[in-house]
HTML snippet that shows the backbone in 3Dmol.js (N, CA, C, O; Angstrom):
<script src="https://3Dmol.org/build/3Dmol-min.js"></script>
<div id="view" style="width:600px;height:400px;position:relative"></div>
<script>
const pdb = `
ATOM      1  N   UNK A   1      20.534 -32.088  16.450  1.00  0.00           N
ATOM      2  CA  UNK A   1      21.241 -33.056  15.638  1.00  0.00           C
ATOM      3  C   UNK A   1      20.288 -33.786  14.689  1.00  0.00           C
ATOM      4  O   UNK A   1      20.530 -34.231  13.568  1.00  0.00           O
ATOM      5  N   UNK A   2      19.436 -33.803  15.215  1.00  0.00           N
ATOM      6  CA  UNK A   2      17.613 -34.543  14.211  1.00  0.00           C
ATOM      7  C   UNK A   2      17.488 -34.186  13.045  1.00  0.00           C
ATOM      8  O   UNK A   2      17.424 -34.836  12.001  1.00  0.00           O
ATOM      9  N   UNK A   3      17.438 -32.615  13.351  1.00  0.00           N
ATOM     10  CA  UNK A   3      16.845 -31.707  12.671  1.00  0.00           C
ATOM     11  C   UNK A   3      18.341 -31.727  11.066  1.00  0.00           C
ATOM     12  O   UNK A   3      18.275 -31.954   9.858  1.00  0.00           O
ATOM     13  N   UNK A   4      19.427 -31.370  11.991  1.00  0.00           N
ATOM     14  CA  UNK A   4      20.252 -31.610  10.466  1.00  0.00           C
ATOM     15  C   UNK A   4      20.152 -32.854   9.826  1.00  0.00           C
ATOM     16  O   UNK A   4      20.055 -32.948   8.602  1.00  0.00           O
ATOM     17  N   UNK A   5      20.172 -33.805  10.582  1.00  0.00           N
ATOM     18  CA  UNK A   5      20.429 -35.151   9.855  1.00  0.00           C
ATOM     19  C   UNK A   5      19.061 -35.183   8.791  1.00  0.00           C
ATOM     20  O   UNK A   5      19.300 -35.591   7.654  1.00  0.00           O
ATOM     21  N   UNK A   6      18.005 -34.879   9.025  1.00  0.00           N
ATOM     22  CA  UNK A   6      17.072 -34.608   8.125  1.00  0.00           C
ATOM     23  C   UNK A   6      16.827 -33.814   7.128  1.00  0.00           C
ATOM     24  O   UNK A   6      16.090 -34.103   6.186  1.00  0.00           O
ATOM     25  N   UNK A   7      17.687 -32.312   7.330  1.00  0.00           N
ATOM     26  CA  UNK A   7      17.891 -31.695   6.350  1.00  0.00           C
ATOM     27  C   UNK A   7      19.356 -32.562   5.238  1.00  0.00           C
ATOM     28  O   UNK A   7      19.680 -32.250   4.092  1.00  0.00           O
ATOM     29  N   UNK A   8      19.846 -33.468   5.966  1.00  0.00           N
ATOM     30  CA  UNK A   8      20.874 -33.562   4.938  1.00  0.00           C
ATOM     31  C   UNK A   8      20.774 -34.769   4.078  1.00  0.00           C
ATOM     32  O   UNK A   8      21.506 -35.096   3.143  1.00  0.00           O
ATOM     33  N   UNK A   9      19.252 -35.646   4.794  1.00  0.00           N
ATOM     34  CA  UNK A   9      19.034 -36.996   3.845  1.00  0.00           C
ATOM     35  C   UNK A   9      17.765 -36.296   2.913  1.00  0.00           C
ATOM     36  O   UNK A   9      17.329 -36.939   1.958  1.00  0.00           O
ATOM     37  N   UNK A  10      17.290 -35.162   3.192  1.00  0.00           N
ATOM     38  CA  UNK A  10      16.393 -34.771   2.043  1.00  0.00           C
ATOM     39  C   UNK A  10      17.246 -33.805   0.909  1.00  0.00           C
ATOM     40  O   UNK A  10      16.873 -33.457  -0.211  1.00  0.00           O
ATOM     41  N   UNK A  11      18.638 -33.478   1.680  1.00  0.00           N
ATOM     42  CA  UNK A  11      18.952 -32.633   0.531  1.00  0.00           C
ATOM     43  C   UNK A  11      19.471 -33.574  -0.788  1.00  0.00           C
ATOM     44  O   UNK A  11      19.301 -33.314  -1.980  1.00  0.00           O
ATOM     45  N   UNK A  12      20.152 -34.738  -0.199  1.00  0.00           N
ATOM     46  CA  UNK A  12      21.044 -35.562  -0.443  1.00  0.00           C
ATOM     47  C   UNK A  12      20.216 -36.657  -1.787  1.00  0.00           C
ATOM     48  O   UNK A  12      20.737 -37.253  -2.729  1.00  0.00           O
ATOM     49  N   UNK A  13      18.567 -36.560  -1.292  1.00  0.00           N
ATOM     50  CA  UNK A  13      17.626 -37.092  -1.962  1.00  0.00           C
ATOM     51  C   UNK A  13      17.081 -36.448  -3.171  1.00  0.00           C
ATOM     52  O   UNK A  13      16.820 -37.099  -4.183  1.00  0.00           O
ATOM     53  N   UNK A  14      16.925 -35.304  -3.087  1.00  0.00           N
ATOM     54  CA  UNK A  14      16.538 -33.670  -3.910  1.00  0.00           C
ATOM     55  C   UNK A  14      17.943 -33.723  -5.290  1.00  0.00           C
ATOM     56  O   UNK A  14      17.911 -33.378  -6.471  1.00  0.00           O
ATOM     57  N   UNK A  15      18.968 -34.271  -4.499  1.00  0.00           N
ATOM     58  CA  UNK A  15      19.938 -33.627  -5.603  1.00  0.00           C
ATOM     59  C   UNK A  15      20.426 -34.829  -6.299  1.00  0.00           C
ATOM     60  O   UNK A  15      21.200 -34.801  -7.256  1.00  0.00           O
ATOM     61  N   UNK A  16      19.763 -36.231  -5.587  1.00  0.00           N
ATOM     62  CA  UNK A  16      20.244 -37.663  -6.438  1.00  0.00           C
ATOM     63  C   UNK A  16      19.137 -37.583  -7.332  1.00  0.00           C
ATOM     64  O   UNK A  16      19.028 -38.712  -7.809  1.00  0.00           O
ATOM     65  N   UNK A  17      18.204 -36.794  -7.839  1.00  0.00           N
ATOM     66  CA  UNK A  17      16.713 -37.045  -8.491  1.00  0.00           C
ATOM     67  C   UNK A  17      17.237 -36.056  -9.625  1.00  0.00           C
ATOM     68  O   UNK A  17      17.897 -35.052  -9.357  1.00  0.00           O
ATOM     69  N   UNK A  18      16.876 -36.438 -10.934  1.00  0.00           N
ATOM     70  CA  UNK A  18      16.516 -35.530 -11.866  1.00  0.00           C
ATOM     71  C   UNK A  18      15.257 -35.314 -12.122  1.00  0.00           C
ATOM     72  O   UNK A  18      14.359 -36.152 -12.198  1.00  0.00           O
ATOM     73  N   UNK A  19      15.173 -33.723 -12.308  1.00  0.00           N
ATOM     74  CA  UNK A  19      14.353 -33.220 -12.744  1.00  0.00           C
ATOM     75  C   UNK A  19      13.702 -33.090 -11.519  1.00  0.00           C
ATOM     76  O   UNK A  19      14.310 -32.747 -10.505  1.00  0.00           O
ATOM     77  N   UNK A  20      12.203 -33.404 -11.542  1.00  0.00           N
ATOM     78  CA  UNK A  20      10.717 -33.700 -10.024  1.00  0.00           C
ATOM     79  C   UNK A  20      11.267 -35.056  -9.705  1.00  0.00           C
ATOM     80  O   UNK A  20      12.009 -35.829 -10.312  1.00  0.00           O
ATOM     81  N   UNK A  21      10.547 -35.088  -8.348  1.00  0.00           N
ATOM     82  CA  UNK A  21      10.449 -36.565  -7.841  1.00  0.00           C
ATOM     83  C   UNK A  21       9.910 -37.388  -8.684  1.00  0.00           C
ATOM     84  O   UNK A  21      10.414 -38.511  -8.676  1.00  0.00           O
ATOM     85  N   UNK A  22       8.979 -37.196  -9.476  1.00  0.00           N
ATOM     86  CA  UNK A  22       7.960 -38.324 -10.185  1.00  0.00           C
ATOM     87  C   UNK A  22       8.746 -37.854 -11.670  1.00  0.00           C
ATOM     88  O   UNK A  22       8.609 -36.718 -12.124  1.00  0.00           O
ATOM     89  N   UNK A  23       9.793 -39.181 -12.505  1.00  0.00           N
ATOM     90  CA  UNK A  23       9.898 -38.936 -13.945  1.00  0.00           C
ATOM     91  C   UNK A  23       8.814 -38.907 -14.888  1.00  0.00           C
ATOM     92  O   UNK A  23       7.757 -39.537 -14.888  1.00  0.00           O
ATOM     93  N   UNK A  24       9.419 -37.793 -15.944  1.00  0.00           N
ATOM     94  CA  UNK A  24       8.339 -37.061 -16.643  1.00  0.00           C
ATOM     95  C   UNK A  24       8.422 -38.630 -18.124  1.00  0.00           C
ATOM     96  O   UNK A  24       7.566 -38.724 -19.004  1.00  0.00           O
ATOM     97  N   UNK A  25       9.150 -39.222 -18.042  1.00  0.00           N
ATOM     98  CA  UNK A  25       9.273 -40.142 -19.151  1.00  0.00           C
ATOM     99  C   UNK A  25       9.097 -41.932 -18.473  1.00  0.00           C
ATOM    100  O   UNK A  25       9.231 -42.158 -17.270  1.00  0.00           O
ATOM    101  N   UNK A  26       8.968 -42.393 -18.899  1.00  0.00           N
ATOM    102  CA  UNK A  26       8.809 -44.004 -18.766  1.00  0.00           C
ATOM    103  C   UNK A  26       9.968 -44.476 -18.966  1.00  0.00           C
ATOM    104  O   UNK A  26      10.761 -44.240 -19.877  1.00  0.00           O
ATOM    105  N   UNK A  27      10.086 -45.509 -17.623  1.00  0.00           N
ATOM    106  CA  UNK A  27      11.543 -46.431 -17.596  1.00  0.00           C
ATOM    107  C   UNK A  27      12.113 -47.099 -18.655  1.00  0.00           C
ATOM    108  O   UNK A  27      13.275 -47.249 -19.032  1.00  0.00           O
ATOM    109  N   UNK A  28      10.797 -47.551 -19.141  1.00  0.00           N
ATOM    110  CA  UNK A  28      10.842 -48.679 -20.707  1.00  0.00           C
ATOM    111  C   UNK A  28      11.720 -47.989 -21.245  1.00  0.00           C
ATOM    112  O   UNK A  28      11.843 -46.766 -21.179  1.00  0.00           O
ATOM    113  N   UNK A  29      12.537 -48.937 -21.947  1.00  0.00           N
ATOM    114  CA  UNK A  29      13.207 -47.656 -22.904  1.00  0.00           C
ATOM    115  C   UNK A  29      12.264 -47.692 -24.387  1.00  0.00           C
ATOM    116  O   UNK A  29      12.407 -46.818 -25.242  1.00  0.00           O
ATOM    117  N   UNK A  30      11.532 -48.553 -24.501  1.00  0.00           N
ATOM    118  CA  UNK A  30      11.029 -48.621 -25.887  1.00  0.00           C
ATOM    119  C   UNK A  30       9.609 -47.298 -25.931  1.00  0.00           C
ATOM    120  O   UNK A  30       9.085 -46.748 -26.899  1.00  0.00           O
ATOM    121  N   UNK A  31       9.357 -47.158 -24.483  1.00  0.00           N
ATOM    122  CA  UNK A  31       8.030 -46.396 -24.365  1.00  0.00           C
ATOM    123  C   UNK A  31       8.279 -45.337 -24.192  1.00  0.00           C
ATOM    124  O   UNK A  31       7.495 -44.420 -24.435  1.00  0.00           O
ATOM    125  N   UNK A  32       9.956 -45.123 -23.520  1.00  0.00           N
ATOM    126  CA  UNK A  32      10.440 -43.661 -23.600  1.00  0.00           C
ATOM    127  C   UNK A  32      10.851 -43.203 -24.511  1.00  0.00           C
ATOM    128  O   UNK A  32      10.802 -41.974 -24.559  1.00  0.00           O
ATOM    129  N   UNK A  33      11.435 -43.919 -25.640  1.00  0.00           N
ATOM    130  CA  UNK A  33      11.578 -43.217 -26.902  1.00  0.00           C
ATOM    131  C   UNK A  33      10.342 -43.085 -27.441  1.00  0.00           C
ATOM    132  O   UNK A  33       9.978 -42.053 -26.877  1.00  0.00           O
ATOM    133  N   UNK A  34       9.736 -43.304 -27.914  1.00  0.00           N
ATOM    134  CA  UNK A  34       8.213 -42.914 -28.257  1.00  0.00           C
ATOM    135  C   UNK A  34       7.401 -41.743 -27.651  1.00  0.00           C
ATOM    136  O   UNK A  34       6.486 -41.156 -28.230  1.00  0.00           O
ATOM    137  N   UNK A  35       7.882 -41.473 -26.354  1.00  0.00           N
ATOM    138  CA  UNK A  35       7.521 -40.558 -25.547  1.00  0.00           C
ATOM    139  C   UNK A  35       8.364 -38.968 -26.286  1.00  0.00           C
ATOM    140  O   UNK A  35       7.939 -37.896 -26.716  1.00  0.00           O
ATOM    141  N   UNK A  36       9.650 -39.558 -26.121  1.00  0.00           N
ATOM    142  CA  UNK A  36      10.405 -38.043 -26.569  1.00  0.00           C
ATOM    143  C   UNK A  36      10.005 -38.454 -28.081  1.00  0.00           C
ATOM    144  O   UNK A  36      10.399 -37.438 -28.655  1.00  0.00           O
ATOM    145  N   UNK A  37       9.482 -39.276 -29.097  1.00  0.00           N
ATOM    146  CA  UNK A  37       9.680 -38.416 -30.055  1.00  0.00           C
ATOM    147  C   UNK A  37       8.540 -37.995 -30.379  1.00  0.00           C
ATOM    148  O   UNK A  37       8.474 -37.551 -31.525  1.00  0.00           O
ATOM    149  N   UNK A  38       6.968 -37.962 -29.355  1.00  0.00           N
ATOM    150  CA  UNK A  38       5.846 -37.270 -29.479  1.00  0.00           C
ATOM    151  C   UNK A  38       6.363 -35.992 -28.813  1.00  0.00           C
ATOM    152  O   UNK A  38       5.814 -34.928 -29.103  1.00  0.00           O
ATOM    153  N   UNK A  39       7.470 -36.019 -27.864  1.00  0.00           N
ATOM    154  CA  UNK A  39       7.628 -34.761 -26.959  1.00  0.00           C
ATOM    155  C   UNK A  39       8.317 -33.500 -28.413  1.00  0.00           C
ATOM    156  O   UNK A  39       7.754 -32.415 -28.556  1.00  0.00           O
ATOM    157  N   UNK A  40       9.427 -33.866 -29.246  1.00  0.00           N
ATOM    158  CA  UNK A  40      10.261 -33.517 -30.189  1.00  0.00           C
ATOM    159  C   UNK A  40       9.336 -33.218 -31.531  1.00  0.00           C
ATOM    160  O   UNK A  40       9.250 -32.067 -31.961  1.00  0.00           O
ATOM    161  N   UNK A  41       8.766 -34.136 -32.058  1.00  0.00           N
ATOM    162  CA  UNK A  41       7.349 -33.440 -32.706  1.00  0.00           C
ATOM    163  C   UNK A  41       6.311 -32.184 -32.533  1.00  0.00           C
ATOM    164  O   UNK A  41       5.986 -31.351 -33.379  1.00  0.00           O
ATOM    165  N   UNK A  42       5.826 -32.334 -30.944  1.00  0.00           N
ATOM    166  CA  UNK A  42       4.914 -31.656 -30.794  1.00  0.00           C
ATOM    167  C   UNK A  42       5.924 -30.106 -30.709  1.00  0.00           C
ATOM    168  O   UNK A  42       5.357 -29.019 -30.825  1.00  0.00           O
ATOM    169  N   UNK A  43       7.003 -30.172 -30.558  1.00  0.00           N
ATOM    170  CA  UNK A  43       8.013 -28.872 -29.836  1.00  0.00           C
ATOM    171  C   UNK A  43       8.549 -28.580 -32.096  1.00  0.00           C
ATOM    172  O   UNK A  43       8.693 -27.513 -32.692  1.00  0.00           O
ATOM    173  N   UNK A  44       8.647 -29.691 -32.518  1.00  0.00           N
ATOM    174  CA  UNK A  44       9.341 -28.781 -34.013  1.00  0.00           C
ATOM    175  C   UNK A  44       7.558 -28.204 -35.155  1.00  0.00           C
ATOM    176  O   UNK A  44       7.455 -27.891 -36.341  1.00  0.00           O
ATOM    177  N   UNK A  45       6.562 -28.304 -34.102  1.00  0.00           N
ATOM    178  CA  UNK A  45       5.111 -28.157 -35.010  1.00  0.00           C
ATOM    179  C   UNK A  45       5.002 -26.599 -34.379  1.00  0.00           C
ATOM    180  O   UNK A  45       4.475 -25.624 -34.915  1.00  0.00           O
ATOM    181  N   UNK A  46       5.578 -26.665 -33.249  1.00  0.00           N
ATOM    182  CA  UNK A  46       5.300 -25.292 -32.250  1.00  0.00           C
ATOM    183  C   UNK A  46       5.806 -24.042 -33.556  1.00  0.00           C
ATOM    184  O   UNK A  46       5.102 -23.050 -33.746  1.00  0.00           O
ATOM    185  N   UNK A  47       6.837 -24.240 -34.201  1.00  0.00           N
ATOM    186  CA  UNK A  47       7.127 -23.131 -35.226  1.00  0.00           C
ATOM    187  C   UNK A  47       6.229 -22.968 -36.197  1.00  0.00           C
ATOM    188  O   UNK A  47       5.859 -21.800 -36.320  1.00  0.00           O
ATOM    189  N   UNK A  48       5.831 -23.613 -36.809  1.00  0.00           N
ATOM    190  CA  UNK A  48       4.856 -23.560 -37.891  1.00  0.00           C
ATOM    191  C   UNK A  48       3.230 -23.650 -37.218  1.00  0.00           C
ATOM    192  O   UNK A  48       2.295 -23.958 -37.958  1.00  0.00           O
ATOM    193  N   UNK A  49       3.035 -23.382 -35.919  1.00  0.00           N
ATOM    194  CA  UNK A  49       1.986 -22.647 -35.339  1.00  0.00           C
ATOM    195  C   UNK A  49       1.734 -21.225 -35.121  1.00  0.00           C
ATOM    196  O   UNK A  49       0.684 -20.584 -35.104  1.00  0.00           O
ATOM    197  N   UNK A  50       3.726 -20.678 -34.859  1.00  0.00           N
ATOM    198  CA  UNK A  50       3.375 -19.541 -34.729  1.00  0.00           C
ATOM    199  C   UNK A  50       3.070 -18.659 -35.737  1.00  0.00           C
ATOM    200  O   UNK A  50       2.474 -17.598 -35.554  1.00  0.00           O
ATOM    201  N   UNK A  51       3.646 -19.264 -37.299  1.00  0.00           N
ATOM    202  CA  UNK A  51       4.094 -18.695 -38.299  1.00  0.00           C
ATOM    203  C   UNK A  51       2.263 -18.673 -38.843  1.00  0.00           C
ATOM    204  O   UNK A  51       1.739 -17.706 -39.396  1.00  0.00           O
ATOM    205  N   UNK A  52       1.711 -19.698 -38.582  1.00  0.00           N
ATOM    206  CA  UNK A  52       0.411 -19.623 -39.295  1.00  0.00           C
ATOM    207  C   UNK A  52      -0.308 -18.687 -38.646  1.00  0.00           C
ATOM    208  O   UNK A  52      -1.081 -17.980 -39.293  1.00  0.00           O
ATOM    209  N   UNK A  53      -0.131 -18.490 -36.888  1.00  0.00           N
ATOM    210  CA  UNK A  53      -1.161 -17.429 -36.191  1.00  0.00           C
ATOM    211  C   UNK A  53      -0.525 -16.052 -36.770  1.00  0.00           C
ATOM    212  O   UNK A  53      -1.319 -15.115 -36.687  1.00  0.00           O
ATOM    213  N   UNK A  54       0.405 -15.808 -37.189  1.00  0.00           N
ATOM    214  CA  UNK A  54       0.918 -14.679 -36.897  1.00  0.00           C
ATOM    215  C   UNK A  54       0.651 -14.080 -38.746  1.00  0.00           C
ATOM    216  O   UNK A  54       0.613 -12.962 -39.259  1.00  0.00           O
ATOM    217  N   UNK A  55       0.543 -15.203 -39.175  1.00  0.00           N
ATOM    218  CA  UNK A  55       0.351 -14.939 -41.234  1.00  0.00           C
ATOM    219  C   UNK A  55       1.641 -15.184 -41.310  1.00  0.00           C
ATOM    220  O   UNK A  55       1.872 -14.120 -41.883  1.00  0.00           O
ATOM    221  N   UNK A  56       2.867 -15.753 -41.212  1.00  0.00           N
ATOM    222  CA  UNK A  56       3.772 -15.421 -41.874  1.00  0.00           C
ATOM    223  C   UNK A  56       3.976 -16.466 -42.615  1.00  0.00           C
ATOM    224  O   UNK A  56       5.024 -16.406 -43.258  1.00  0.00           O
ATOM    225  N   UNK A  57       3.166 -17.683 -42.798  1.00  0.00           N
ATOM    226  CA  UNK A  57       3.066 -18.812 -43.682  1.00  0.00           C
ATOM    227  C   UNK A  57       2.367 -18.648 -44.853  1.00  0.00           C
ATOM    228  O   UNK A  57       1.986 -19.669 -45.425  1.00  0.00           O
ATOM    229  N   UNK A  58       1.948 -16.819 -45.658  1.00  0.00           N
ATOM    230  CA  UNK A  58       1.434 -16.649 -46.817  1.00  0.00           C
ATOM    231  C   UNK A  58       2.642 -15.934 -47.955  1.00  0.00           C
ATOM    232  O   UNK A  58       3.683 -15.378 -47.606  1.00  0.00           O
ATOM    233  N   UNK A  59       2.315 -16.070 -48.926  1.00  0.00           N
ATOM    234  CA  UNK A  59       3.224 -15.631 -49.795  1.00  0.00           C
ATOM    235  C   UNK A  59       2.808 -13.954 -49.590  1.00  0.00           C
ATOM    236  O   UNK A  59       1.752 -13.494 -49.156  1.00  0.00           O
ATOM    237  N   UNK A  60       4.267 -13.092 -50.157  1.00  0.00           N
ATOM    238  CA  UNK A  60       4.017 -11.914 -50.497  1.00  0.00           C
ATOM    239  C   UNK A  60       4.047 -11.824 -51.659  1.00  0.00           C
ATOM    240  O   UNK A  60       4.771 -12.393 -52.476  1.00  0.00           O
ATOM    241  N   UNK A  61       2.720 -10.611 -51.869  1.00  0.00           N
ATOM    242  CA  UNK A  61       2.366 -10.142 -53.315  1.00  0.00           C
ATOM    243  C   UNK A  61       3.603  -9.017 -53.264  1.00  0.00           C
ATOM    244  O   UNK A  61       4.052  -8.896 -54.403  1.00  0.00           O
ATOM    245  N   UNK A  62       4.159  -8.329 -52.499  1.00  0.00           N
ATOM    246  CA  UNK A  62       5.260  -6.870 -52.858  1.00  0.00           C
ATOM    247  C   UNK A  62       6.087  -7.778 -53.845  1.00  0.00           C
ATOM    248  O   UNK A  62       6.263  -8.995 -53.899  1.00  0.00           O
ATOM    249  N   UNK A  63       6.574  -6.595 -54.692  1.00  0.00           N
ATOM    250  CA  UNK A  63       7.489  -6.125 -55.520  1.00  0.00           C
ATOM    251  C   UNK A  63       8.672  -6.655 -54.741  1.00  0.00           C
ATOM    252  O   UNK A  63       8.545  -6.755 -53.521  1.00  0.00           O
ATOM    253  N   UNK A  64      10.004  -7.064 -55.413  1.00  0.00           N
ATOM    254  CA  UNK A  64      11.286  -6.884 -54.907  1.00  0.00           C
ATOM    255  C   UNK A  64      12.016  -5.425 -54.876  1.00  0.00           C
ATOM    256  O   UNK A  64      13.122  -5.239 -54.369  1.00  0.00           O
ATOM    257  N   UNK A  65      11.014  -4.165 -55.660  1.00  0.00           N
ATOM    258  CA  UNK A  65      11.947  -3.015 -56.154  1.00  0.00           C
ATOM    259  C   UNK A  65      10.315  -2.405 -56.083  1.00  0.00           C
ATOM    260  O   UNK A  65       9.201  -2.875 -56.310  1.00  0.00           O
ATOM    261  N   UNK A  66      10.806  -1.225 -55.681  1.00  0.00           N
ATOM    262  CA  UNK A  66       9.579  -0.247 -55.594  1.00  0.00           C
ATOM    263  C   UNK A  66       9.179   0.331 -56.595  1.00  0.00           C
ATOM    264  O   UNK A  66       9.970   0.566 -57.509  1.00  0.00           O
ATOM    265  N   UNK A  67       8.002   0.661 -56.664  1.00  0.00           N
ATOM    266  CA  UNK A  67       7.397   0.946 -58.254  1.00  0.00           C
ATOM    267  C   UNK A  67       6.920   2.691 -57.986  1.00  0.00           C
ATOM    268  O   UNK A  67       6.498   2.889 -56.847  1.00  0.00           O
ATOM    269  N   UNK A  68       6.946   3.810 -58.818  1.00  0.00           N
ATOM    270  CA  UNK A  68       6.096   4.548 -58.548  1.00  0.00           C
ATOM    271  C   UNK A  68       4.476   4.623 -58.391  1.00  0.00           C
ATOM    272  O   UNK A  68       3.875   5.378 -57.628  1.00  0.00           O
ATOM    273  N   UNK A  69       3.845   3.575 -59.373  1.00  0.00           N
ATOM    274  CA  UNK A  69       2.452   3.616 -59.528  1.00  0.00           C
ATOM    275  C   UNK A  69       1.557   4.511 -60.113  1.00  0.00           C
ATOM    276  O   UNK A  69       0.340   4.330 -60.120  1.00  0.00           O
ATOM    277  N   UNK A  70       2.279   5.733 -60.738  1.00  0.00           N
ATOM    278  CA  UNK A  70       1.439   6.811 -61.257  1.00  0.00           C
ATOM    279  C   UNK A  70       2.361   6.635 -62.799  1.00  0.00           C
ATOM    280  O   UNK A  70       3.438   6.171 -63.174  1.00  0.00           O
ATOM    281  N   UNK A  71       0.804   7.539 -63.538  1.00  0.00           N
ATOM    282  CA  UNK A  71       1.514   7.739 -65.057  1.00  0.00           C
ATOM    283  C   UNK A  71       2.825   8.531 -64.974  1.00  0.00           C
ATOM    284  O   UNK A  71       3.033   9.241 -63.991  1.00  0.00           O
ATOM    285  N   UNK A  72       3.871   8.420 -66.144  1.00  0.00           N
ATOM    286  CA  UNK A  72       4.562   8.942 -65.757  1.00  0.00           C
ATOM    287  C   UNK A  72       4.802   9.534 -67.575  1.00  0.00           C
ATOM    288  O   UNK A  72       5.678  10.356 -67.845  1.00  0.00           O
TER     289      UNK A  72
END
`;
const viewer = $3Dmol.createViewer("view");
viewer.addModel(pdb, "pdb");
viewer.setStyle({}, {cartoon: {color: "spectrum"}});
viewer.zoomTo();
viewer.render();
</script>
């Protein structure tokens, strides 16, 4: 009878918690907004990181229409 009553005040504890036991944001509300909007920044820079590792933040020199390239 121990043994459940313990499984059912930790489940009961597990599922009143968001997220981990320890919040990932600050109670403040003035320090938690500041928090998500370094969190929302650092997550809309993540695109224009990949675009620079990957080159796709350079212009293209191609043509819109294919050229032959020889005399003709």
């Amino acid at each position: 009878m121990r043994k459940w009553l313990l499984t059912l005040v930790t489940v009961c504890s597990l599922a009143s918690s968001t997220g981990c036991l320890l919040p990932m944001y600050s109670a403040d509300p003035g320090r938690r907004a500041q928090q998500l909007i370094y969190t929302s920044e650092n997550l809309r820079s993540l695109l224009n990181e990949w675009e620079r590792i990957w080159f796709l933040d350079m212009p293209s020199h191609l043509t819109p229409f294919s050229t032959h390239g020889g005399i003709i």
